[in-house]
Structures are given as structure tokens and as C-alpha cells.
C-alpha positions as CSV (number, residue, x, y, z in Angstrom):
1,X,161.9,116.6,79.9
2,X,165.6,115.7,82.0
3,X,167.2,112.4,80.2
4,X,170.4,110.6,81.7
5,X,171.7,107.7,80.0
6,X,175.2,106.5,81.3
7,X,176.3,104.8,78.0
8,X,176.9,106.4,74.7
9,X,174.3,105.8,71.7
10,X,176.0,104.4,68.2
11,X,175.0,105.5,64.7
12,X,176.4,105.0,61.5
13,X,175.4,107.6,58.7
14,X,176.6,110.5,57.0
15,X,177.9,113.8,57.8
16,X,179.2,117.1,55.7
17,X,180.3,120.4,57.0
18,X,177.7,123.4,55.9
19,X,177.9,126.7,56.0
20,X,175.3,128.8,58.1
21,X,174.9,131.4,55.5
22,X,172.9,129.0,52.9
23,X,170.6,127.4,55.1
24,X,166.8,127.7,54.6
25,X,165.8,129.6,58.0
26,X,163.1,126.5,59.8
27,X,160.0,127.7,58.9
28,X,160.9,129.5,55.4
29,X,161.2,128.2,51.5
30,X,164.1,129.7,50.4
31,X,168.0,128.8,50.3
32,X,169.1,125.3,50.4
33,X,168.4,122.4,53.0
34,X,171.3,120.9,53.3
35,X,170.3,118.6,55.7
36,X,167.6,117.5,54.0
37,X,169.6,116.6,51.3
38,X,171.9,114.5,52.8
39,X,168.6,113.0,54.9
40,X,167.6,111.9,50.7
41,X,170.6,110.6,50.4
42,X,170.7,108.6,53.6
43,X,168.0,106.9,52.7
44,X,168.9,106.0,49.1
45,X,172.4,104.2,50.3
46,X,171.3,102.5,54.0
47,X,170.1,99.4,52.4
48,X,174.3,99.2,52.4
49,X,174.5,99.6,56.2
50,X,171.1,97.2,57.1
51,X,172.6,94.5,58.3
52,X,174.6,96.9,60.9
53,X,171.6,99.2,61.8
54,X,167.9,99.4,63.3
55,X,165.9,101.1,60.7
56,X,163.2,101.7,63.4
57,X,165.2,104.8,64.7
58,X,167.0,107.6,63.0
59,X,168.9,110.4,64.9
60,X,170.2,113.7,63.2
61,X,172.9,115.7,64.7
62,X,174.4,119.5,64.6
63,X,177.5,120.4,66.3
64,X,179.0,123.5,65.8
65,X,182.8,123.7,65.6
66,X,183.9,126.4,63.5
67,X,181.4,130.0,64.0
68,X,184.1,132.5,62.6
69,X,184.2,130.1,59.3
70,X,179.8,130.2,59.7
71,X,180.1,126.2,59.5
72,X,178.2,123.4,61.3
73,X,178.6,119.6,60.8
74,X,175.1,117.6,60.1
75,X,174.9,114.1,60.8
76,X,172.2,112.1,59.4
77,X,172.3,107.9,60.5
78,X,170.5,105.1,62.1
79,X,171.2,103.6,65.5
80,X,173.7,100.8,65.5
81,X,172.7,97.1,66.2
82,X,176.3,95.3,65.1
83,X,179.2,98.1,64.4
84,X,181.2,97.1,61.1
85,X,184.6,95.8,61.5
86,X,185.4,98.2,58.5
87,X,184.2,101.6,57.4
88,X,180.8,101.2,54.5
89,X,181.8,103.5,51.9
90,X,181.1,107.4,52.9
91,X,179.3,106.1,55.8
92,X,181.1,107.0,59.6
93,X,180.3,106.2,63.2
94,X,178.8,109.1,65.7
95,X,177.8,108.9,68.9
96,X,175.3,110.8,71.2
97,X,177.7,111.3,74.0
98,X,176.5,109.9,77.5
99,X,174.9,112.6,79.8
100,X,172.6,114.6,81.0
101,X,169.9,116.3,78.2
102,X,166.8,118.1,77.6
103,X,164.3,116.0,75.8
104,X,161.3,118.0,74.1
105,X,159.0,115.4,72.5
106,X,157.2,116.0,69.2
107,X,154.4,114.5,67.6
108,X,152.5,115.3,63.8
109,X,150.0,113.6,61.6
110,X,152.5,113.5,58.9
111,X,156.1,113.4,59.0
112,X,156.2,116.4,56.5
113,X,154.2,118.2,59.4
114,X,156.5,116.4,61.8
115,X,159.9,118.2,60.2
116,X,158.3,121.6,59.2
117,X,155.4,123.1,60.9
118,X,155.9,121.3,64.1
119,X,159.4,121.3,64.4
120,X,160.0,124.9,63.8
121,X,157.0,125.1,66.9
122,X,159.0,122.7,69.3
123,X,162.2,124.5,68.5
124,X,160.8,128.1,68.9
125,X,159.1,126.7,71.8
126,X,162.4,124.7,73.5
127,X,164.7,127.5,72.5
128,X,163.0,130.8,73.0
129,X,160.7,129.8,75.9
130,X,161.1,127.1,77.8
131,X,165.1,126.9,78.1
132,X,165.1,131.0,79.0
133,X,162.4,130.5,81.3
134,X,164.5,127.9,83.3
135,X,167.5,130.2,82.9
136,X,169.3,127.7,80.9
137,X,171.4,127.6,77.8
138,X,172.9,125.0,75.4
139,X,176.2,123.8,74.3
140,X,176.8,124.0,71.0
141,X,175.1,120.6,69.7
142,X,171.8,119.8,69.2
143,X,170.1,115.8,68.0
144,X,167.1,114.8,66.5
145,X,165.8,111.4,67.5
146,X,163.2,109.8,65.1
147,X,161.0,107.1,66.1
148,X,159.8,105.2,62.5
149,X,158.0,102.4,63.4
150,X,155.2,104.2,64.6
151,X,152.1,103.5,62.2
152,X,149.6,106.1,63.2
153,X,151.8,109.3,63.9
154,X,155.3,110.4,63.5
155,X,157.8,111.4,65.9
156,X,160.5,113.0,67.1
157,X,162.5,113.9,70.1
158,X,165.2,117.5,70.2
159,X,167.8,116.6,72.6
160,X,170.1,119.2,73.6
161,X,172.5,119.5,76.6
162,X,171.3,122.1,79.2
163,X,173.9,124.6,80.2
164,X,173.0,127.6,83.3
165,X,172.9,130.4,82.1
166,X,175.5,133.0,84.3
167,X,173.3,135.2,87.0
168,X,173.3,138.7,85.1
169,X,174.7,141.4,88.3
């Protein structure tokens, strides 16, 4: 479940700010996924970015940097193979920042089980049980690794980085 890497990952994609407030609670049908969105329209402009990216894995990111505004930033991009010597359009360069991380691995029949039913499982599962239960905590950042060049399943890694929770007196 621990993951160290020493170097950084690469990805190039897209990434918008979006407000808390209008997100579709994992798990519901109503209000708007922004994410998802901008996931569509990833995947209608990477044939731009193929020469610089492989295809075979995705990673989505949440960082929160402004809560009294309610806003995240959502990334949505492939891993690098060549970095561009200029910027493709909308598209910018994130990394998944060396370190230490929390890995929950999750697996589906379908990738629309993958990023509905099962994710809102892992995440309910990583974030209300098994991170309490070792008396941890996040920051405020959160990825989603996706593995898609596996035929017979899809899947998908949370990554998160672990933070101890203070000893209540």
C-alpha cells in the first residue's frame, strides 16, 4: 500500500480550477462533473500531444489551493515519454511530486464500473477506513493513476500522501 519513488513523474494534459459547490458528490447523478468533462476533452485533443506522451497511462490530479474561495484545480493528462520544447496549445506540464504515498489499487469489469461504483468504494474505503484506522491523514492533493493497456479489466491506482494525524490529549 506504501510507494516511494525518488524522481518526479511527468504529464502533460489539462487543468481548470472548479468550484467545490457544483460537483456531482462520487456516487450521486446530479450537479456537474467537471472532471469528467475535461477527461472528454482530453481525449478528443491528445492525438495533438502523441508524439510527446504514452497513451498506455493516464493520471488525474486534485490539489486543493484555495478552500475559503470552495475551489480545487483538476488535472487530467498522460505520462510523458519526450517533454515538448514549447507549450501544445491549452495543454501544460504537471508532475506527481517525488515522495512517499499511499497506493490503494482498484480493479472493475468495465471502466464505467472502474470510475463510479468502484471508485466511490476504494475512496470511502481509503478515506473513511483504512487511513483513520492507521491514524493518518492527507495533504491536500490526491492522483488517479490509470493503467489502459490492460485488455481484460480496467484499472486504477488513488495515490495520496499520508500525513499522522496529531495524538488527541
Amino acid at each position: 500500500m506504501f510507494n516511494t519513488f525518488d524522481k518526479p513523474e511527468v504529464y502533460l494534459g489539462l487543468e481548470p480550477e472548479v468550484r467545490f459547490s457544483g460537483q456531482i458528490p462520487a456516487g450521486e447523478s446530479t450537479g456537474v462533473d467537471v472532471p469528467g468533462q475535461l477527461w472528454k476533452r482530453y481525449h478528443m485533443e491528445k492525438t495533438s500531444i502523441s508524439a510527446y506522451i504514452n497513451i498506455n497511462f493516464e493520471m488525474g490530479m486534485s490539489h486543493t489551493e484555495d478552500t475559503a474561495q470552495g475551489l480545487f484545480t483538476y488535472f487530467a493528462g498522460g505520462l510523458v515519454r519526450n517533454i515538448p520544447h514549447k507549450q501544445q496549445g491549452d495543454f501544460v506540464k504537471r508532475e506527481l511530486p517525488a515522495g512517499e504515498y499511499i497506493v490503494c489499487r482498484i480493479e472493475a469489469e468495465s471502466f464505467e464500473d472502474l470510475v463510479t461504483d468502484a471508485l466511490n468504494q476504494g475512496g470511502k474505503y481509503l478515506f473513511g477506513t483504512w487511513l483513520p484506522h492507521h491514524n493518518l491523514t492527507t495533504e491536500p492533493f490526491s492522483a488517479e493513476k490509470y493503467y489502459r493497456d490492460l485488455k481484460d479489466m480496467a484499472c486504477m491506482e488513488i495515490w495520496v500522501k499520508p500525513i499522522p494525524l496529531e495524538k488527541k490529549e
